[in-house]
C-alpha positions in Angstrom: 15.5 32.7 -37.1 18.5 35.3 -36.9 21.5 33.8 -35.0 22.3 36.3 -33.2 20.6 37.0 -30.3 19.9 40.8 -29.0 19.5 40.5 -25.7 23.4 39.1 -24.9 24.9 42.2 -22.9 28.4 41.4 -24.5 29.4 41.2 -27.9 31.9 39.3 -29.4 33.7 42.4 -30.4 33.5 44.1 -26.9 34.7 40.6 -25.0 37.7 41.3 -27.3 38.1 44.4 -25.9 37.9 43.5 -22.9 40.3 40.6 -23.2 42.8 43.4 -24.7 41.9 45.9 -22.0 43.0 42.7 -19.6 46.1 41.7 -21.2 47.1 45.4 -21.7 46.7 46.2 -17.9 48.6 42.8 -16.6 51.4 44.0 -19.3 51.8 47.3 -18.1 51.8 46.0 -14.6 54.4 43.3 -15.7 56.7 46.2 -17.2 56.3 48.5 -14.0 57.3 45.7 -11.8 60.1 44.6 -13.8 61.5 48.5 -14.1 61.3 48.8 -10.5 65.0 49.5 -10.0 64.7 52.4 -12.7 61.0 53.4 -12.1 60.8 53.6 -8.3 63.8 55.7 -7.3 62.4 57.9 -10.5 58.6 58.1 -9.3 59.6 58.3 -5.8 61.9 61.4 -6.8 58.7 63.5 -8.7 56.0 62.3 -5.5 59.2 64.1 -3.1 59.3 66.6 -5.8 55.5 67.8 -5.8 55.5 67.6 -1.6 58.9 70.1 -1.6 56.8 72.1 -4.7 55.9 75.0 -1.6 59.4 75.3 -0.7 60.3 75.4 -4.5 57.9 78.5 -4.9 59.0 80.4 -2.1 62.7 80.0 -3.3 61.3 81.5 -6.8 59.3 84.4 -4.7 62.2 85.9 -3.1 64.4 85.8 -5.9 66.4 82.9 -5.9 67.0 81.0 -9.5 65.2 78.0 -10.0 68.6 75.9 -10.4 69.9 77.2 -7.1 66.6 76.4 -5.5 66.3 72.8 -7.2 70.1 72.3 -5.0 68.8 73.8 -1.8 65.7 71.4 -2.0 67.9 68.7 -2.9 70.4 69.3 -0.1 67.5 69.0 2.1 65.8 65.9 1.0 69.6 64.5 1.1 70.2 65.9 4.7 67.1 64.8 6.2 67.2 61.0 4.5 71.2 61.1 5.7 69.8 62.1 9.1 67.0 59.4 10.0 69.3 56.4 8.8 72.1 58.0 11.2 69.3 57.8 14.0 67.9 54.5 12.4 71.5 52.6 12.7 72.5 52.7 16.6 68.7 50.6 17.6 69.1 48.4 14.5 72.5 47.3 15.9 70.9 47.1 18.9 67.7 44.8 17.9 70.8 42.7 15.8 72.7 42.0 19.2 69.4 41.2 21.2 68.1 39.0 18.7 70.1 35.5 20.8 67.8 36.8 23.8 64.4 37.1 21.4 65.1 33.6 20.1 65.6 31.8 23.2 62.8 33.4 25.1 60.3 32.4 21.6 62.1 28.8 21.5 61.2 28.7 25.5 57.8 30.1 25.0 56.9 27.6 22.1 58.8 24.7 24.4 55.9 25.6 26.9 53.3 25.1 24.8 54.3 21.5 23.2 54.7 20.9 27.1 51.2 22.1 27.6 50.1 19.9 24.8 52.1 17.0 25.6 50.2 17.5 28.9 47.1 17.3 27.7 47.7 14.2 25.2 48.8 12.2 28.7 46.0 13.2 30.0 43.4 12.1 27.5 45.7 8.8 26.8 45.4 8.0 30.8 41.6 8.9 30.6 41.2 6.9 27.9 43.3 3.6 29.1 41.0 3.8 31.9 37.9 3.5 30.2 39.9 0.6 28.0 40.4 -1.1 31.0 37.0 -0.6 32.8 34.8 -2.8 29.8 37.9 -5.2 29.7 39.5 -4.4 27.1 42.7 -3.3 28.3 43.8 -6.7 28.9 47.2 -8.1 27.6 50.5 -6.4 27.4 50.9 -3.0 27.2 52.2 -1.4 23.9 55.9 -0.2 24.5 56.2 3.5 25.5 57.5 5.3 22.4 61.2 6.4 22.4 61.2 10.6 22.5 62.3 11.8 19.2 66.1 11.9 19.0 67.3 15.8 19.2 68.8 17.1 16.1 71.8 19.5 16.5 70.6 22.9 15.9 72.4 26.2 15.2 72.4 27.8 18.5 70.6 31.3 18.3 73.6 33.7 18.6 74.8 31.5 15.5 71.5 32.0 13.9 71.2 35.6 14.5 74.7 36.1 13.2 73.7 34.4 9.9 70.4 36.9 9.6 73.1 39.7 9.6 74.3 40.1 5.9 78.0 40.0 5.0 80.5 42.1 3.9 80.2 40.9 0.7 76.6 41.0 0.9 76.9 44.7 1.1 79.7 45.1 -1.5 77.4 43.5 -4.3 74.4 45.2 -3.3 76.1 48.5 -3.1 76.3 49.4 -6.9 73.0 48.7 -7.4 71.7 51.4 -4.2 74.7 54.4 -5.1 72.5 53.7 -8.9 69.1 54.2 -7.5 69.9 57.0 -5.1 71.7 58.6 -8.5 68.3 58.4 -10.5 66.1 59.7 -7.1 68.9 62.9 -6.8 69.1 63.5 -10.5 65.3 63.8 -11.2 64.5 65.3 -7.9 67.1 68.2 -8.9 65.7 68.4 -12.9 61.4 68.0 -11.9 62.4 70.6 -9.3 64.8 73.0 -11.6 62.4 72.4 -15.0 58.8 71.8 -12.9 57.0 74.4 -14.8 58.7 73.9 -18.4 56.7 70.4 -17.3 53.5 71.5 -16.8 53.1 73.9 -19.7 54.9 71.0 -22.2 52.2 68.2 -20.2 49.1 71.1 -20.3 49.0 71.2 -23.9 48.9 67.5 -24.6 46.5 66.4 -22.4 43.0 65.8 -23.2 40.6 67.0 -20.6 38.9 69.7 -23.8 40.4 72.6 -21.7 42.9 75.3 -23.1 46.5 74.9 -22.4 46.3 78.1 -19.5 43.5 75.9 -17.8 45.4 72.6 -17.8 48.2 74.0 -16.5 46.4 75.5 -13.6 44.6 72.2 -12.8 48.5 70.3 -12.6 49.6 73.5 -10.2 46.2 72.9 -8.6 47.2 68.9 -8.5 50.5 69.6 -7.2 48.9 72.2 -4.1 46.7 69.4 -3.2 49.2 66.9 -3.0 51.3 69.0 -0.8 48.6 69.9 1.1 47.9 66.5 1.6 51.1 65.3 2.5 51.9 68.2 5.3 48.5 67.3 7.0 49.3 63.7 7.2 53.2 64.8 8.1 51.7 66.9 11.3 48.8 63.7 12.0 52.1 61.3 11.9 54.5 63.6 13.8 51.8 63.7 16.6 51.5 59.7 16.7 55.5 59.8 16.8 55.6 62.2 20.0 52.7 60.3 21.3 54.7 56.7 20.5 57.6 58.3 22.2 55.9 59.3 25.3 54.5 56.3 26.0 57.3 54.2 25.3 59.4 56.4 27.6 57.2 55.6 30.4 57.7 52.1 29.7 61.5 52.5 29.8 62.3 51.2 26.3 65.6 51.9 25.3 66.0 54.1 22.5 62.5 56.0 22.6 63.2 58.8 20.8 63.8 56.5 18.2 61.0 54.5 18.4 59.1 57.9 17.7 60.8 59.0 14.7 60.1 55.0 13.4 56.3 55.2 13.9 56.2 58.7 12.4 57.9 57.2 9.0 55.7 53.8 9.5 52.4 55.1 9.6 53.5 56.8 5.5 53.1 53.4 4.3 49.5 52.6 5.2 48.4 49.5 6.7 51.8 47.9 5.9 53.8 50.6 8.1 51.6 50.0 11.2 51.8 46.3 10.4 55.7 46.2 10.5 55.8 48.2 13.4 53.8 46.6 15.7 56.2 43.2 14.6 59.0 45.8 15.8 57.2 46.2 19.1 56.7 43.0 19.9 60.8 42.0 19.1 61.5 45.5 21.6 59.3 44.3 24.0 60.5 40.5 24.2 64.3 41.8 23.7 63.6 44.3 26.8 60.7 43.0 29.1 60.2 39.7 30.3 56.8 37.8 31.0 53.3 39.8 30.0 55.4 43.3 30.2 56.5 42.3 26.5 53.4 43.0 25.2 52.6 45.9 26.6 54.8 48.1 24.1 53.1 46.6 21.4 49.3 47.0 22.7 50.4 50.9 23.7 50.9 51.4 19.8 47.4 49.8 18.9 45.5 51.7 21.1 47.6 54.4 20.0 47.8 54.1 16.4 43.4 53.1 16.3 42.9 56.4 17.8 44.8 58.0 15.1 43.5 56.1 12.4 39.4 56.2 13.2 39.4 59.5 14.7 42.4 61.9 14.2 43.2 60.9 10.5 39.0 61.1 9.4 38.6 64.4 11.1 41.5 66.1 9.1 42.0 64.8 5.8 38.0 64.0 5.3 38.1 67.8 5.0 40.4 67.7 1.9 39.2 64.8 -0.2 37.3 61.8 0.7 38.7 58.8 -0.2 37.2 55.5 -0.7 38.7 53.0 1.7 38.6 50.4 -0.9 40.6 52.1 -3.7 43.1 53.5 -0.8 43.8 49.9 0.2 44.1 48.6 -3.3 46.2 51.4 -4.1 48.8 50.2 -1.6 48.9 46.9 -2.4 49.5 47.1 -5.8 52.1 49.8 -5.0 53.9 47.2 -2.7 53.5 44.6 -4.9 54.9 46.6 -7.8 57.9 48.3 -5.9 57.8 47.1 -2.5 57.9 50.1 0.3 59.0 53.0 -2.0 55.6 51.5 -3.8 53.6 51.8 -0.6 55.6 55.0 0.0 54.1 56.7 -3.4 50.5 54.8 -4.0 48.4 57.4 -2.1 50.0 61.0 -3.2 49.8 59.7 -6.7 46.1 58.6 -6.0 45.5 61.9 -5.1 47.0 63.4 -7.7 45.4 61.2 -10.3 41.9 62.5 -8.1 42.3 66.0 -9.1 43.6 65.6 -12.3 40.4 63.6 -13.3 38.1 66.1 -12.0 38.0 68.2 -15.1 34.7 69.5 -14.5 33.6 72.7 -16.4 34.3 76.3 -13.9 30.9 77.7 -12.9 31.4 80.8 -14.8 32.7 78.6 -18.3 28.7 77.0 -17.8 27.4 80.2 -17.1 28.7 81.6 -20.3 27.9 78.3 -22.2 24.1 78.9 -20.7 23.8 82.2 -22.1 24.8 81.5 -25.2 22.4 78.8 -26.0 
């Protein structure tokens, strides 16, 4: 009787592989999280470098050195961030100084409800007294009425608002650490940009696909032009979401609605966790600005808003480019986030698509046509 048995689907060999294939992958992942403060700026740097790659070309077509063009882009990229976090910083002052007014009106909300509740306990402990006394049971002295819970001092909510804000010094021993990260995202933005296809020809000839270099190289341009495509479609689906935020929210009489606007365009980048976080923002606008059920309604504008973009505007447009599987989007993201936080969440789906083209390496018709005749 042999002791091995033929029918087991995994060897022992292959388990080990698969425990090393494990290991490996948590390692890696381990490595990428740990870098993030070198490895995010840097990836987030090439992903802003592929999406400025049309701009890049038509600097090259009229002329222009590929150095001076690498500065132009990278002006831009620094103007516009520069730009949105001087429009970002006058409403997130104001959400800081509104946040007393958001506190009290939750604290009075939640009061309400352990008033509701308490409510409803008297109630029940009445109704059931009453039955206690009806079979004769509630004879005898009555148990003594508990003493309401002594209140604790609390930090008043200007005083807890003011302690969400971070310090000076906060911001002095966090400041080396950003002026580093924005140095890595400006100095490989400039060099991908200036050197991008020295790159592609150096990565063309080392990769594997069974291709010749010329072809490899084209498949990375072809990469990059999907990429960009990619990204300028979802720029113009955002952009219309962000007019369409502002509109709404300008009906409403939100302060600062033009902001608002520019916020949900730069949310919705960061699937499922953009939306998410501004929706949250919503809600703190509308209790901050609106009182009683008029709080909510900024809020349930963007839903209505944002699931019209999402199950109809979004499918119809990018569907036509590349189908994506929902599942590997999502998972995509979240280990993006995990891994490196926004910037992760920022970067998961270009490089997705990226990764996408570069594994279809498929054969060109007319390579299987000559192949065919030669057999």
């Amino acid at each position: 009787m042999s002791e091995h048995d033929p029918d087991r689907p995994l060897t022992l060999p292959g388990f080990l592989i698969v425990v090393l294939v494990a290991v490996g992958a948590v390692a890696i992942g381990a490595i990428l999280h740990l870098a993030e403060p070198v490895l995010a700026p840097m990836t987030l740097a090439l992903v802003t470098g592929v999406i400025l790659s049309p701009i890049a070309v038509s600097w090259e077509r009229i002329g222009i050195p590929s150095a001076l063009g690498a500065t132009l882009n990278l002006f831009v990229a620094l103007v516009a961030i520069g730009g949105i976090l001087f429009l970002l910083q006058p409403v997130a002052m104001r959400l800081v100084e509104q946040a007393p007014k958001v506190i009290a009106d939750v604290e009075e909300t939640l009061e309400d409800v352990r008033d509701a509740m308490r409510g409803v306990e008297e109630v029940s402990k009445d109704v059931a007294d009453a039955i206690l006394m009806e079979e004769g049971e509630g004879e005898g002295d009555s148990p003594p009425a508990s003493a309401p819970p002594e209140e604790t001092a609390e930090d008043s909510p200007k005083e807890e608002a003011a302690d969400a804000v971070p310090s000076v010094a906060d911001a002095l021993w966090l400041a080396p650490s950003i002026l580093g990260q924005m140095a890595v995202f400006a100095g490989t933005l400039f060099f991908f940009l200036a050197t991008r296809g020295d790159i592609y020809r150096w990565t063309a000839r080392r990769l594997p696909l069974g291709k010749s270099p010329e072809d490899r190289a084209e498949m990375l341009l072809e990469a990059e032009r999907r990429v960009s495509r990619y990204f300028l479609t979802i720029s113009m689906i955002n952009a219309g979401l962000g007019l369409a935020v502002f509109i709404a929210l300008r009906q409403l009489g939100l302060p600062g609605a033009p902001v608002w606007g520019l916020v949900a365009f730069l949310a919705n980048f960061v699937l499922y966790l953009g939306p998410a976080c501004f929706f949250l923002a919503m809600l703190y606008a509308g209790v901050a600005n609106f009182d009683g059920p008029m709080a909510l309604v900024p809020a349930l504008c963007y839903v209505a808003l944002n699931f019209t973009e999402a199950q109809f505007v979004t499918p119809s447009l990018v569907g036509r480019q590349m189908q994506l599987n929902p599942l590997v989007v999502f998972l995509s993201v979240v280990f993006g986030i995990w891994m490196w936080g926004p910037v992760g969440g920022i970067v998961a789906i270009p490089l997705l698509v990226w990764l996408l083209v570069l594994g279809d390496a498929d054969p060109e018709p007319e390579a299987e046509t000559e192949r065919a005749e030669g057999l």
